[in-house]
ChimeraX commands (.cxc) that place a marker at each C-alpha (Angstrom):
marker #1 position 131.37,31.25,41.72 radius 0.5
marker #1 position 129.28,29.39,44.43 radius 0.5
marker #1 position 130.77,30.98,46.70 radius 0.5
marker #1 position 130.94,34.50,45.22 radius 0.5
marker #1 position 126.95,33.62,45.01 radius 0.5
marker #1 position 127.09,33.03,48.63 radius 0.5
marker #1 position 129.34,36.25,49.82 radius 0.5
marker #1 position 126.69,38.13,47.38 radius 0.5
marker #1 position 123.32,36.28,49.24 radius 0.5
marker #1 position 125.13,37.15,52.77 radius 0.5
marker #1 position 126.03,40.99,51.87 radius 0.5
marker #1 position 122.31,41.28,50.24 radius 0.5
marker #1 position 121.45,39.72,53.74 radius 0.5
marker #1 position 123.58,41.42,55.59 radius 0.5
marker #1 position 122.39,45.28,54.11 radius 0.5
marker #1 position 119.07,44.16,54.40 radius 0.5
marker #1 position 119.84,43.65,58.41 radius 0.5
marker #1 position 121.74,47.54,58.38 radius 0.5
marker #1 position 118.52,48.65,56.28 radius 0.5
marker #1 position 116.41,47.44,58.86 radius 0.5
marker #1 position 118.47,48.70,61.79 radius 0.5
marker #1 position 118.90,52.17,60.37 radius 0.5
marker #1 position 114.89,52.04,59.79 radius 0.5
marker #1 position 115.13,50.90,63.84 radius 0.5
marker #1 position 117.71,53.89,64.82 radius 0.5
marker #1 position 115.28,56.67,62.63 radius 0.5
marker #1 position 112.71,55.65,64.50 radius 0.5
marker #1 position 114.24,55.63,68.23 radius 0.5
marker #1 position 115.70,59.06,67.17 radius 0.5
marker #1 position 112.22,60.18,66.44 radius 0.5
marker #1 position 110.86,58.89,69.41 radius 0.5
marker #1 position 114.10,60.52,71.49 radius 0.5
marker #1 position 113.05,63.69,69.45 radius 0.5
marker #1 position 109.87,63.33,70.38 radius 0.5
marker #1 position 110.68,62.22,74.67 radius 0.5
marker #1 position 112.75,65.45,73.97 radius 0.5
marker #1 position 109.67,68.14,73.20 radius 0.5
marker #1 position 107.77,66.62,76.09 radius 0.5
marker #1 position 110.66,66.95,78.78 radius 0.5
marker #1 position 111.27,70.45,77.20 radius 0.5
marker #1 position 107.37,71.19,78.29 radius 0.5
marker #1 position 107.42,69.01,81.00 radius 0.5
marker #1 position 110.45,71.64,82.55 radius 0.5
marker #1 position 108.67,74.60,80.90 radius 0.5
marker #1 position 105.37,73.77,83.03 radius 0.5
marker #1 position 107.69,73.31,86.37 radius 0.5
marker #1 position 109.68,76.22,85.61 radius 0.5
marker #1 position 106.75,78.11,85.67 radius 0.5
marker #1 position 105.19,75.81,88.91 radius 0.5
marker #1 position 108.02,76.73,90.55 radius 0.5
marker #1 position 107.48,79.99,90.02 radius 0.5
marker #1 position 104.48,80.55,90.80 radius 0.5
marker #1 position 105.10,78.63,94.14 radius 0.5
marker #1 position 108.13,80.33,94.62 radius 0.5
marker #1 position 106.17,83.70,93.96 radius 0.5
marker #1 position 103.37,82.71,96.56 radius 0.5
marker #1 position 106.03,81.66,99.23 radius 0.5
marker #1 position 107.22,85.10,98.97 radius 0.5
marker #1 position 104.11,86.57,98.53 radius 0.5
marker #1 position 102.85,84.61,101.71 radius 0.5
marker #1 position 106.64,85.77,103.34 radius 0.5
marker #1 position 105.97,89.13,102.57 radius 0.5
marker #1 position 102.33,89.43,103.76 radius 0.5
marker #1 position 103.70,87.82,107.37 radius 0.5
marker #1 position 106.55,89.86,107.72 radius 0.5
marker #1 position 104.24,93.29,106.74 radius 0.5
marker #1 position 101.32,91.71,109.47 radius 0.5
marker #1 position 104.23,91.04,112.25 radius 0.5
marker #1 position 105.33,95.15,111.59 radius 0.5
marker #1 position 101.69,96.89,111.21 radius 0.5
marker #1 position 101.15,94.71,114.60 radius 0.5
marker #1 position 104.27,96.31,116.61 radius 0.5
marker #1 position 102.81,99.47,114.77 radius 0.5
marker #1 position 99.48,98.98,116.44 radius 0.5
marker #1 position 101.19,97.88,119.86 radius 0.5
marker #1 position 103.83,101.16,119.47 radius 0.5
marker #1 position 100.89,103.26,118.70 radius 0.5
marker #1 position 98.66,102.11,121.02 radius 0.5
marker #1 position 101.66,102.41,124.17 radius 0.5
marker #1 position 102.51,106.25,122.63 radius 0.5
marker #1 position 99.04,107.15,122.46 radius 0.5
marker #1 position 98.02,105.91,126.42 radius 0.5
marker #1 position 101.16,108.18,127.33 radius 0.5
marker #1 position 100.30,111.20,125.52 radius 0.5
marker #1 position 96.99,110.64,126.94 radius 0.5
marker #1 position 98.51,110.68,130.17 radius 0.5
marker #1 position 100.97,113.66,129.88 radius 0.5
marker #1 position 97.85,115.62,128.27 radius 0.5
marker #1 position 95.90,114.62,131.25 radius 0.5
marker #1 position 98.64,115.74,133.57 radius 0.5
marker #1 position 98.87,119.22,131.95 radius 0.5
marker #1 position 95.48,119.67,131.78 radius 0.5
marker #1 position 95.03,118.94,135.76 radius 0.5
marker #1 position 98.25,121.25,136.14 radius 0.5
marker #1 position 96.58,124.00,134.48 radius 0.5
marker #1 position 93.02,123.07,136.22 radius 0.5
marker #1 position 94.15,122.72,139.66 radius 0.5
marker #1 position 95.07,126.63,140.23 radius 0.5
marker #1 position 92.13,127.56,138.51 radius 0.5
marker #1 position 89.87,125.54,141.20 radius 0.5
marker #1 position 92.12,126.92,144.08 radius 0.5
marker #1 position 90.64,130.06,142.16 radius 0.5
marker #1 position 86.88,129.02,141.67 radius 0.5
marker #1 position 87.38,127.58,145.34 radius 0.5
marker #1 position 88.53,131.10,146.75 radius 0.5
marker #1 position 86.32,133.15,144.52 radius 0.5
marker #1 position 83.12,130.57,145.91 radius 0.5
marker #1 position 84.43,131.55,149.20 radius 0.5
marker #1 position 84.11,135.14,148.49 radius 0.5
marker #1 position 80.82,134.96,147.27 radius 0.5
marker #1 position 79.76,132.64,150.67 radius 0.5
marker #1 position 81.33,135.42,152.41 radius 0.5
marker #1 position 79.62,137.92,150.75 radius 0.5
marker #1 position 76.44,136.26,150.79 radius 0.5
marker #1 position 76.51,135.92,154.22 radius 0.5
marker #1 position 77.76,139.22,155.39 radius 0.5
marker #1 position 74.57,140.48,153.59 radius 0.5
marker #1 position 72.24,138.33,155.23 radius 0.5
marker #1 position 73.82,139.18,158.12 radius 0.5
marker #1 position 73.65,142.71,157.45 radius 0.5
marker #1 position 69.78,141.99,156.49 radius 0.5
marker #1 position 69.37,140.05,159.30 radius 0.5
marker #1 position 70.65,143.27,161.22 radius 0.5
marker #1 position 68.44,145.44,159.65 radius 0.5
marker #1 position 65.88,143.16,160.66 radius 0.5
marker #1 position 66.63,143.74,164.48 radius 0.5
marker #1 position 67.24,147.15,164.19 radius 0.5
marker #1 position 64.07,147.88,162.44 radius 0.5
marker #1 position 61.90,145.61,165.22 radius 0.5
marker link #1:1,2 radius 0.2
marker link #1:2,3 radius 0.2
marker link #1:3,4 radius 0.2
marker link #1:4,5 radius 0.2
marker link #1:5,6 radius 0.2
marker link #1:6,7 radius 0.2
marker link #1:7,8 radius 0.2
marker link #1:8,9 radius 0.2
marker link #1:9,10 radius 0.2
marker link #1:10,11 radius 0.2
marker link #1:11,12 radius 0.2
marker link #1:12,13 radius 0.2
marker link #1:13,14 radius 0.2
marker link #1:14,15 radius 0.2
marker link #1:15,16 radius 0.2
marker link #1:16,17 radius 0.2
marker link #1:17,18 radius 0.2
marker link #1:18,19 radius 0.2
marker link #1:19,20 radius 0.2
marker link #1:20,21 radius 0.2
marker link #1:21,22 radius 0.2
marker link #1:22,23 radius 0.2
marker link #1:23,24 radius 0.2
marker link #1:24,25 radius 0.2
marker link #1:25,26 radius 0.2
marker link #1:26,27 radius 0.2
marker link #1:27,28 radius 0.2
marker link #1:28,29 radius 0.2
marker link #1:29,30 radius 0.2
marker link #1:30,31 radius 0.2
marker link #1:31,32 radius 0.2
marker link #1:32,33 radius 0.2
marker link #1:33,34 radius 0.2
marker link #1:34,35 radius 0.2
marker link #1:35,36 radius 0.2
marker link #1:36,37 radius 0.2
marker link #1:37,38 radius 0.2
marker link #1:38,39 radius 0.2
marker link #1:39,40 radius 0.2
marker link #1:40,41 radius 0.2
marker link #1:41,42 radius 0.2
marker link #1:42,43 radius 0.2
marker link #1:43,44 radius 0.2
marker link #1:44,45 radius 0.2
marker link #1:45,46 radius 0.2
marker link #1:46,47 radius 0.2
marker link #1:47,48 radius 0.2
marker link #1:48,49 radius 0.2
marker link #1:49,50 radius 0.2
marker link #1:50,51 radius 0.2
marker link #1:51,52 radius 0.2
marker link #1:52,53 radius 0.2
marker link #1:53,54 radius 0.2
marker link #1:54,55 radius 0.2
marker link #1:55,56 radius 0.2
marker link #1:56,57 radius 0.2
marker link #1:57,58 radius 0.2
marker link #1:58,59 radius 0.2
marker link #1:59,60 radius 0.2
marker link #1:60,61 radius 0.2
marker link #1:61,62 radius 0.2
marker link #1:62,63 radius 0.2
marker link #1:63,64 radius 0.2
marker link #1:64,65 radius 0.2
marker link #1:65,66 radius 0.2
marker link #1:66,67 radius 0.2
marker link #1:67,68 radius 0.2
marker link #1:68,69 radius 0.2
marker link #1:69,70 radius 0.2
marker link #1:70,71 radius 0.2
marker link #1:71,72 radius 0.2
marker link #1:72,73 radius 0.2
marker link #1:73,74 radius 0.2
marker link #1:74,75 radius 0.2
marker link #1:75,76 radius 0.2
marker link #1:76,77 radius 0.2
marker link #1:77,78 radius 0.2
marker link #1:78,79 radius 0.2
marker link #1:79,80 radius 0.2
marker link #1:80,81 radius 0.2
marker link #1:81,82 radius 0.2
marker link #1:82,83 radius 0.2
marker link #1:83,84 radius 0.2
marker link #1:84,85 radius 0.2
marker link #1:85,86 radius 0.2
marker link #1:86,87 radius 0.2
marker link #1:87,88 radius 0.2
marker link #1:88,89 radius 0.2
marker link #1:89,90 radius 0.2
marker link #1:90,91 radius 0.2
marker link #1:91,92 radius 0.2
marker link #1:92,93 radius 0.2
marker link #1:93,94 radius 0.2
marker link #1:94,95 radius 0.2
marker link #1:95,96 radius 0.2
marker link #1:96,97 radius 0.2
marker link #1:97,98 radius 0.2
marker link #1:98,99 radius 0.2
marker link #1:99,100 radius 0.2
marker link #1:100,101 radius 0.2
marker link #1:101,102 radius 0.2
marker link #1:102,103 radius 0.2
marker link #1:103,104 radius 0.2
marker link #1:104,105 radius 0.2
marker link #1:105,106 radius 0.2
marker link #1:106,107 radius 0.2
marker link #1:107,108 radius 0.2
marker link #1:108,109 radius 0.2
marker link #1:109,110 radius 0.2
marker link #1:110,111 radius 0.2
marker link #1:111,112 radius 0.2
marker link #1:112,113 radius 0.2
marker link #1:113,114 radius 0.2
marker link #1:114,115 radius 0.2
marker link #1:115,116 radius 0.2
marker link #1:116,117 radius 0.2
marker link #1:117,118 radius 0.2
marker link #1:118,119 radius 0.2
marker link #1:119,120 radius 0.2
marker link #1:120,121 radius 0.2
marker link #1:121,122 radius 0.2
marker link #1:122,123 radius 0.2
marker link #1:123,124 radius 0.2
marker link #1:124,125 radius 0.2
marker link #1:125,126 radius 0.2
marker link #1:126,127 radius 0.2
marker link #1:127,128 radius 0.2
marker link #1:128,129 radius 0.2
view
C-alpha cells in the first residue's frame, strides 16, 4: 500500500501541477485576448491614419493637378485673348483707315474751300480798292 500511497501523493502532486498550469494557460489566454483588443484598435486607428493620409495625398494630388490646369487655363487665355486683341485691332484699323482717307479728303475740301473763299475775299478786296 506504500506505494499505492505514493502513486496517490504523486497524482495529487501531479494535478496540483496541471491545476496550476491550466490557472497559467487561462491567464495567458486572457492576456492573448486582451494583446488581441488592443492590436484590433491599434489597426482600427491606422486603418483610419491611413486613410486620412491616403485622403490628404489625394486631396493634395488633386489640388496640384487642378492648379497645373487653371494655370495652362490662365496661359491659354491669356495667349487667345492678346490675339483677339490683335485681330480686333486689325479690323478696327481696316475699317478706320478708309474712313481717314475720307476725313483726309473731306479736310482737303474744306482747305480748298476755305481758301478759294479767301481768295475770292481777297479778290473782292482788290476789286473794291
Amino acid at each position: 500500500m506504500s506505494e499505492i500511497g505514493t502513486l496517490l501523493d504523486r497524482l495529487g502532486e501531479q494535478a496540483t501541477v496541471c491545476r496550476s498550469l491550466i490557472r497559467e494557460m487561462h491567464e495567458l489566454q486572457r492576456s492573448l485576448r486582451d494583446e488581441a483588443k488592443e492590436a484590433r484598435a491599434l489597426m482600427a486607428a491606422m486603418r483610419e491614419c491611413v486613410s486620412e493620409t491616403a485622403h490628404a495625398e489625394v486631396a493634395r494630388s488633386v489640388e496640384a493637378a487642378i492648379r497645373l490646369q487653371l494655370d495652362e487655363l490662365g496661359k491659354e487665355t491669356h495667349k487667345a485673348m492678346r490675339t483677339t486683341t490683335r485681330k480686333i485691332f486689325a479690323e478696327f484699323d481696316s475699317l478706320v483707315n478708309p474712313l481717314y482717307g475720307v476725313l483726309g479728303m473731306m479736310e482737303l475740301i474744306a482747305n480748298n474751300e476755305a481758301r478759294r473763299r479767301k481768295e475770292a475775299e481777297e479778290d473782292g478786296d482788290e476789286s473794291g480798292d
